[in-house]
N, C-alpha and C positions, 0 to 999 in steps of 0.2 A: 504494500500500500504506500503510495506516496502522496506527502503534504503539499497542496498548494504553498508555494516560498514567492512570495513579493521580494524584490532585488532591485538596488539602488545605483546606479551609475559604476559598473562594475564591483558591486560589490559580492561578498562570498558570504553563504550562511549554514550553516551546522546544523543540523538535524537529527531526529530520532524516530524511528519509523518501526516497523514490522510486516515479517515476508510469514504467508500462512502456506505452509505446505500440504496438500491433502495427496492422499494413498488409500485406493480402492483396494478393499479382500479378495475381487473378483468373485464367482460363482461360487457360494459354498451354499452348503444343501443342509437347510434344517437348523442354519446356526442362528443361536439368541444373540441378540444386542445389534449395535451399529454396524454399518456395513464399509460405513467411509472413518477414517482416523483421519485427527490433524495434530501438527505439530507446528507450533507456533517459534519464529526464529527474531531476537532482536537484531536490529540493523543499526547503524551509524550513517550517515552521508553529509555530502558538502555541495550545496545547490550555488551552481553560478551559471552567468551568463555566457555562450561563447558562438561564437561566427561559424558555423561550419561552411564548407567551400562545396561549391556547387557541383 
């Protein structure tokens, strides 16, 4: 998931986010509970502005 980051005349800014991983059981037969698992991962990142070339 990433935050919307407002950014000021080249400026840089820090962040803190999180990536959700999900992982299917596939086809099992007759099993109780969930079928899908997730594992949640923390993130770090640094939002700037840059020029990519055409």
């Amino acid at each position: 998931m990433l935050p919307t980051v407002n950014l000021q005349n080249g400026q840089k800014q820090d962040f803190d986010t999180v990536a959700i991983k999900s992982r299917g059981l596939g086809r099992v037969i007759n099993r109780a509970g969930a079928e899908q698992k997730y594992l949640t991962l923390p993130l770090k990142g640094v939002a700037e502005s840059v020029i990519l070339p055409l």
